[in-house]
C-alpha positions as CSV (number, residue, x, y, z in Angstrom):
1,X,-30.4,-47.7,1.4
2,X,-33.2,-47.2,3.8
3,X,-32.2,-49.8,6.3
4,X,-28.6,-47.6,6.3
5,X,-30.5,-44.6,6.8
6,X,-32.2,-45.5,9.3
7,X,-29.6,-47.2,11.0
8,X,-27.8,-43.5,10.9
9,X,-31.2,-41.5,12.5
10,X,-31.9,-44.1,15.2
11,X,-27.9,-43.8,16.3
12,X,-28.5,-40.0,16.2
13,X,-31.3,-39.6,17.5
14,X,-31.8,-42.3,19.2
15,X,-28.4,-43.4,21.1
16,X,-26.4,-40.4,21.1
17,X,-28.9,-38.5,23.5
18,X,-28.8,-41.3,25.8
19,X,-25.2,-41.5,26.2
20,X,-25.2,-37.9,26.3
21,X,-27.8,-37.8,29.1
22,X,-25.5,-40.7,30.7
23,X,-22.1,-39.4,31.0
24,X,-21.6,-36.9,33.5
25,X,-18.9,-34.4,31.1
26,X,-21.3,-35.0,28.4
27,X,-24.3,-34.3,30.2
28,X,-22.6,-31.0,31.6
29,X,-21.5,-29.5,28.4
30,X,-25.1,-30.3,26.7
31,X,-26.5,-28.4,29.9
32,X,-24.2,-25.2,29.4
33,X,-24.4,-25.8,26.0
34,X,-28.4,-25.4,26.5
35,X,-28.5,-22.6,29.5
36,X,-26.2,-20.5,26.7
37,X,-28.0,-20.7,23.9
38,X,-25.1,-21.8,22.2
39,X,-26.3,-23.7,19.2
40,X,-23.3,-26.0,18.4
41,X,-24.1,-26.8,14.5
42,X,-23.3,-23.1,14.0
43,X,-20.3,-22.6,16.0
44,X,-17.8,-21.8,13.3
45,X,-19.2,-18.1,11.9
46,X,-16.6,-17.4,9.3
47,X,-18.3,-13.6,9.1
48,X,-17.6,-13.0,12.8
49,X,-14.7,-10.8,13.9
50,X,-13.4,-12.8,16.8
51,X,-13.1,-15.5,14.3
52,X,-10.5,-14.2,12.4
53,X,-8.3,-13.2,15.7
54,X,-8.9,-16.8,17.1
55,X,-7.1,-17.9,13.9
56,X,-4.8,-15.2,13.9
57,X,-4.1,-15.9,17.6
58,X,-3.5,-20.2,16.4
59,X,-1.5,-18.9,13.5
60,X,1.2,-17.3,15.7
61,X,1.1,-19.7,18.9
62,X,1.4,-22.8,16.4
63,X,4.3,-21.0,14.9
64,X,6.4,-21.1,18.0
C-alpha cells in the first residue's frame, strides 16, 4: 500500500510538473492558468450563476 502510494505522489508531483513544464500547450495553459488566478481544482462552482446558464446554454445546443 505504501509503495502504491507513493508511486501515485511521485507521478503527481513529481512527473506531471515536468511534462507540464515540457510541452509547450501545457506549459501555456499552466501559465494563464497561473497569471489568472484561476485555481483549477475548483473550477466547477455549482452555487455560481453562470454555471447554471453554461448548462442551460449545453442543454439546448446538445438538443439540436
Amino acid at each position: 500500500m505504501i509503495v502504491i502510494l507513493s508511486g501515485v505522489l511521485l507521478f503527481v508531483y513529481g512527473l506531471l510538473p515536468v511534462v507540464t513544464s515540457q510541452v509547450p500547450i501545457l506549459a501555456q495553459m499552466h501559465s494563464y492558468l497561473d497569471q489568472n488566478g484561476i485555481d483549477p481544482s475548483r473550477y466547477y462552482y455549482t452555487d455560481v450563476e453562470q454555471v447554471a446558464e453554461g448548462e442551460h446554454y449545453l442543454e439546448i445546443a446538445l438538443d439540436r
